[in-house]
N, C-alpha and C positions, 0 to 999 in steps of 0.2 A: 543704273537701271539693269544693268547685266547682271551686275551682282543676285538683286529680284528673283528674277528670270531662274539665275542656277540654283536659286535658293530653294524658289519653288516646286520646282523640276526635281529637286530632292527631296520635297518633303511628301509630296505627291507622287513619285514612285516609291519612297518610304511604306507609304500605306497602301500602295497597290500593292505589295510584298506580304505586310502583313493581311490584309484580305484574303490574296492568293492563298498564303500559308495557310489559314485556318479553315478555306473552305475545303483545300487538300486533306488537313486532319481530321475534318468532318464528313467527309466522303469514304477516307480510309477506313476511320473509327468505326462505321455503319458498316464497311464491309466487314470488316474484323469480325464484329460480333454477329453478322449472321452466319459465316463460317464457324465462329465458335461454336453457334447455337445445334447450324448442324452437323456438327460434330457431336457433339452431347449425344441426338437424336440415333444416331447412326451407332455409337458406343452402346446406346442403352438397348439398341434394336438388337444386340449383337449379343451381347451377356441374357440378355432375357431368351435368345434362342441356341444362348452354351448352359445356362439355366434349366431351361426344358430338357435339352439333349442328354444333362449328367441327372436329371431327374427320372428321365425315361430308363437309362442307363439302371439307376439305382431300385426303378421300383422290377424291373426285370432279374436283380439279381437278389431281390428279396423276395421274391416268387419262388424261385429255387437254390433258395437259401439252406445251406449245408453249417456244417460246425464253425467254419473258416468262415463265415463272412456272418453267422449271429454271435459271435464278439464284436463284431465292430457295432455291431445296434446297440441302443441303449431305451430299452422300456418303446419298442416299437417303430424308434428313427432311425432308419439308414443312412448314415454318414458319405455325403455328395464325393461323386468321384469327377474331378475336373481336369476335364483330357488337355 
């Protein structure tokens, strides 16, 4: 009957194991990807306003645009300068 007992006792902390484990990787997994996601957000917020700034950059220096900087255009576009 002991035998039983340690049998059980192991089979049933066996699975309280794997329970724990999965709902740890299902908890982690959930965090991961909202950190991923905003990260994405935060990346795109950032280039979209290095974007503007080398655009703003570019149409100011094709305003007073001299010899030296209408080589670099080609038929109207000024080639982005990224600081």
């Amino acid at each position: 009957m002991a035998e039983l007992d340690a049998r059980r006792t192991e089979v049933l902390s066996g699975a309280a194991k794997i329970i724990q484990r999965r709902v740890r990787t299902h908890y982690a997994r959930k965090r991961f990807i909202a950190l991923r996601e905003a990260a994405i957000c935060v990346q795109a917020l950032f280039r979209r306003k290095i974007f503007q700034t080398s655009r703003m950059i570019n149409i100011s220096f094709s305003l007073s645009c001299n010899t030296e900087l209408s080589k670099h255009s080609i038929s109207g576009y000024v080639f982005y300068l990224w600081l």
